[in-house]
N, C-alpha and C positions, 0 to 999 in steps of 0.2 A: 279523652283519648281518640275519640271516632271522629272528633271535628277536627282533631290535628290530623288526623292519617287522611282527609278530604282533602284538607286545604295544601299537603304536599303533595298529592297526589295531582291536585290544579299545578303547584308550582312546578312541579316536573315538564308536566304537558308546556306551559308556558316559558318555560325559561332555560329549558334544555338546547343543546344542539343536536340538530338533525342529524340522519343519515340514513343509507343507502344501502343495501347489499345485493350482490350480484345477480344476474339472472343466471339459470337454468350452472348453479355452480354449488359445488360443498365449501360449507365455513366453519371455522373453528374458531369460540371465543371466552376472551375470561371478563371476571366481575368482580366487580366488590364495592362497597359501603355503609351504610349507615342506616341503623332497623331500629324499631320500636316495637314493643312488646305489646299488645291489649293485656289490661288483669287478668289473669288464668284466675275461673271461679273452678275449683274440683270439688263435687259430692263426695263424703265422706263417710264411707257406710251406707245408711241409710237419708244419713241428712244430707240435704241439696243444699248446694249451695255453703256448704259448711266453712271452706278454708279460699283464701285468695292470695295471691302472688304478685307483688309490684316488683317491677325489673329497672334497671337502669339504661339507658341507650345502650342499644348494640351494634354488630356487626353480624353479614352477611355478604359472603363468597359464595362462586361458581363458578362453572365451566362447559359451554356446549357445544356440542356437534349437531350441524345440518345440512340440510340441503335447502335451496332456496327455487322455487318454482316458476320467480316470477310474479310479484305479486301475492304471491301465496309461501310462507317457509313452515318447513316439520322439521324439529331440532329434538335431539336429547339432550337433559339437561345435568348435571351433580350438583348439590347446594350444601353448604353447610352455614348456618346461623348459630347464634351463642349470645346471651346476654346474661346477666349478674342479678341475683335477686338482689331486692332494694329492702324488704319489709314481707311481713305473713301475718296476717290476721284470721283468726278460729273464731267458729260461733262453739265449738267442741273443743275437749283438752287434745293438747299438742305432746308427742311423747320427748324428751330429752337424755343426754346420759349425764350424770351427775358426777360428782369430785369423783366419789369411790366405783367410776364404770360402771353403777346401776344405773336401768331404765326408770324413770318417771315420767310423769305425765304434767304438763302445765295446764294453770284453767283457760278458759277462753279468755281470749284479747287481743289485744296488738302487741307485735311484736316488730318493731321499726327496726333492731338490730339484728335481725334472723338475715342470714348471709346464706350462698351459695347460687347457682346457675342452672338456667335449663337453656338445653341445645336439640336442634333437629338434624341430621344427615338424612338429603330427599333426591329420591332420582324418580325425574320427569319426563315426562313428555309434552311438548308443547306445540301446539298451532298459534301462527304469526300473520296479520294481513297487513302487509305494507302498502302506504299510500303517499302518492309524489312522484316525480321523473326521477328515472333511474340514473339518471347523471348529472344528479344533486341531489336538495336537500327530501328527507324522506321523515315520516310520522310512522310508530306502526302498533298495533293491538293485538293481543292475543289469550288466552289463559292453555292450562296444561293441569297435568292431572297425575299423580303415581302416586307412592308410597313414602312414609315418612318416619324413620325411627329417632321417637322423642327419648328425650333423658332429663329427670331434674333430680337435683341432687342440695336438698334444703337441710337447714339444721339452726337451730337455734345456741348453739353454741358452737366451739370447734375441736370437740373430742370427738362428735359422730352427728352425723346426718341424720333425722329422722325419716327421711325421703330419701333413697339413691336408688332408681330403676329405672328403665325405658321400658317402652314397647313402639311396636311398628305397626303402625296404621293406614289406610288411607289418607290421600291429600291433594290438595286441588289450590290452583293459585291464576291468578287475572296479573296480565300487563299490562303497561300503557308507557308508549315512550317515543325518542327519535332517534335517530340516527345522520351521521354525516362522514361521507371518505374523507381520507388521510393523504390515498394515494391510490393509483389503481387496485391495489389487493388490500387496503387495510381502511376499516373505517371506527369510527368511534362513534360513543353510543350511550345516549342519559336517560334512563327508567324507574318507573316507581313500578315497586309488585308487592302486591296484596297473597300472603302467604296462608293457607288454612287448613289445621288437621286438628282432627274430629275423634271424642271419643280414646282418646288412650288413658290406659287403664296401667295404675303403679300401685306397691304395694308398700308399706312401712315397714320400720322397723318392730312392728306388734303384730303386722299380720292385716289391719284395716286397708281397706281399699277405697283407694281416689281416681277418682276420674273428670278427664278436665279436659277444655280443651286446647289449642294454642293459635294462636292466631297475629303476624306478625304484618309491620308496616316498614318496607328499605324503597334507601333511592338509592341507585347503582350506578357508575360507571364502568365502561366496558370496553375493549377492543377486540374487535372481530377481524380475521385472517382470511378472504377468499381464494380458493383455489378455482382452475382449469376456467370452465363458461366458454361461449362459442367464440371462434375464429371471426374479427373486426373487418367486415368487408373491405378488399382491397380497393386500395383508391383507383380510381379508372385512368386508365395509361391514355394519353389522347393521342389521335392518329398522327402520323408523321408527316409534317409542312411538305410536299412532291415541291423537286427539284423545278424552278423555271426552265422552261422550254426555252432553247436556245433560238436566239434570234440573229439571224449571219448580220454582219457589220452593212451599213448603207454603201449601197452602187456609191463606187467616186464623182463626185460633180465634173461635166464635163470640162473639161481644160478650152482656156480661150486659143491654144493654141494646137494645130495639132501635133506637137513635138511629145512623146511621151520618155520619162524617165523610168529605169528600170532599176531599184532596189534593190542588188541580189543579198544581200546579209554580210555577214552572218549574223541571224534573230538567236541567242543565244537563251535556250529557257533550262532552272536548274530542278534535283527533284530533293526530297528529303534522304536521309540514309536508308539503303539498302532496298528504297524503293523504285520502280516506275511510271505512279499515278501520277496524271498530270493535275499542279495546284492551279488553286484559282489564280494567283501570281505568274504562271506558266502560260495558263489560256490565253489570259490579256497579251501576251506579248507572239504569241501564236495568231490570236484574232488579228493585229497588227503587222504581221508577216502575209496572212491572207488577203487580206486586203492591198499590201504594196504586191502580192504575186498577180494582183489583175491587170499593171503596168507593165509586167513581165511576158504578156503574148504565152506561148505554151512551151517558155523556158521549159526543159527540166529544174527536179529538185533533188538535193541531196541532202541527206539526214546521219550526219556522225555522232556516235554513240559514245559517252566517255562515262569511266567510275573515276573516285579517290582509291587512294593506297590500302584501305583499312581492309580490304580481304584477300583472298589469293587470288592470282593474276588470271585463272583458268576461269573464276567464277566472276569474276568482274568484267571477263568478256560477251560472256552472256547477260548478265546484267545490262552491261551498254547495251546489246541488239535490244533486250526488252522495251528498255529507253525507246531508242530510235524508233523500235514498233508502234509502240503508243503514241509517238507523236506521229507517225504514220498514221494511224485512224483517227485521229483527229485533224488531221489536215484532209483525208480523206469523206468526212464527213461534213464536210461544211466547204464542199464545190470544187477541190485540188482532184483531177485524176487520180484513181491509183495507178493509172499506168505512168506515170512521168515521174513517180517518188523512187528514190533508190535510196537505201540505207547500207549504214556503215561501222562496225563493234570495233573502235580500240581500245576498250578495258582501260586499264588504267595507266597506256604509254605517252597518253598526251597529255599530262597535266597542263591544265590552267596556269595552278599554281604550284612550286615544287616541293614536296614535301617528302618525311623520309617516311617509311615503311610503315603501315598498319595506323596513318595519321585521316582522321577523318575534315573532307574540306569539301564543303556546299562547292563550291564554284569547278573543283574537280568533278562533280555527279552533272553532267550534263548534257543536252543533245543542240548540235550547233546547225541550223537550217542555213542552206547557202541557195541560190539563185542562177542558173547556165551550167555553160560547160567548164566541167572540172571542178564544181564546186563539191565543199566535203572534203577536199586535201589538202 
């Protein structure tokens, strides 16, 4: 029994899947699988060693709650275990109940047919040391220590038990396993745990006392749930690319001749709805106005303001002057006087193009740049 409970004990360690649990967070997880029993030798009376208990494969459940430190977890634990006797062999008589419900006593032997189970219900406490990068695969160790209320309930036929009692003892148990996430909050997890409680004391049905101990071998599968853990550093915002510095368009090449032409417009630039920033589509054709205005001597300039239909007529008049102002500063910002700009608000009487009431139309939103006198009407 002691070189099977090694050797799965190895395969766990090697053949499991890893995993991970959270830092500085509470988890909450369940278990369960597949346990073997060591022979329970129980002193019976005075004799040692008198009676022995083979069990069949079992089963072992649980469930815990912790907190994880980082490297370091303290969990509580609840268990419960259950396996089948197999067989009971006595160096002393074994008591029985007979056809007619008397007690009798068997001699010593084997009893390959003696049927019934022993179970523990254990709440622990456990220390955990995990080892590996916290975002993967993880190894981890531990054992834990409470109290464990055993019960076995034997009999040699099936009118009555000559064993039905528990008692609650000390008990102490070693881990060894891995663990591996599922997803950020959930991970899964394959262990072998070495179970041991000592010393518990049952009574018969004659009043003889045994005492024995239990000692069991499970490999577990598990899912663990973590909650809350610290806030994931925000990724770093990177600074904002600064607009290029404007650079005024190139002096004109001199003319072979000196005849100069004067370009008065109209540069027609348009804006989006209900705005009057000027786009980068607007600039280009504004740079290209400023440029023919150096042909121009110290023409005046006139800036007519126009909306589309889609608002009231009261507010679309002020919308145009906005217009018309913004390209005021930027014709004033790149070498036009402000004293030779004169602007002009007719909202939305001069359509472009004709449209009927509350109709939105790009080419209706615009400010019309003209060149001399009179320009702008």
């Amino acid at each position: 029994m002691r070189k099977l409970a090694v050797t799965l004990a190895l395969a766990t360690t090697a053949l499991s899947t890893p995993a991970l649990a959270r830092d500085d967070s509470w988890y909450v997880g369940v278990e369960g699988g597949a346990m073997l029993v060591e022979d329970i030798s129980f002193d019976i009376g005075a004799a040692k060693d008198a009676g022995t208990v083979d069990h069949r494969a079992g089963w072992d459940v649980g469930g815990t709650i912790g907190y994880d430190f980082g490297g370091f977890r303290l969990e509580a634990e609840v268990g419960y275990r259950q396996a089948f006797v197999n067989g009971y062999r006595s160096t002393v008589t074994t008591p029985f109940v007979n056809s007619n419900n008397l007690i009798q006593n068997a001699p010593a032997g084997n009893y390959d047919y003696a049927g019934g189970k022993t179970s523990a219900l254990s709440f622990m406490v456990n220390a955990m040391l995990d080892f590996g990068e916290d975002d993967g695969i993880q190894g981890f160790v531990g054992g834990g220590a409470g109290v464990a209320r055993v019960s076995s309930e034997i009999g040699l036929n099936t009118r009555r038990d000559f064993l039905d009692d528990s008692d609650t003892v000390f008990a102490w148990q070693a881990i060894a396993g891995v663990r591996a996430p599922l997803s950020d909050s959930v991970d899964i997890s394959l262990k072998y745990r070495f179970f041991n409680a000592d010393n518990f004391n049952l009574v018969d049905v004659t009043g003889r006392n045994y005492e024995g101990r239990l000692r069991t071998h499970s490999i577990m599968g598990g899912l663990t749930f973590n909650f809350g853990g610290p806030e994931p550093e925000p990724e770093p915002v990177p600074a904002p690319t600064p607009a290029p510095a404007w650079t005024p368009p190139p002096e004109p090449a001199p003319q072979p001749t000196p005849t100069v032409v004067c370009t008065p417009g109209p540069y027609i630039v348009f804006f989006d709805w209900d705005k009057s920033d000027i786009t980068p589509e607007a600039a280009g054709i504004l740079d290209n106005a400023i440029s023919n205005y150096q042909s121009c001597g110290n023409a005046s300039v006139m800036l007519a303001g126009h909306a589309d239909r889609s608002g009231a007529a009261s507010y679309n008049v002020g919308l145009s002057q906005r217009r018309a102002d913004s390209v005021k500063a930027y014709l004033s910002s790149r070498g036009i006087p402000n004293g030779v700009i004169g602007t002009e608000a007719f909202g939305e009487s001069q359509p472009r193009v004709a449209t009927a009431d509350g109709v939105r139309e790009l080419q209706n939103r615009r400010v019309e740049v003209t060149y001399g006198p009179g320009s702008g009407n």
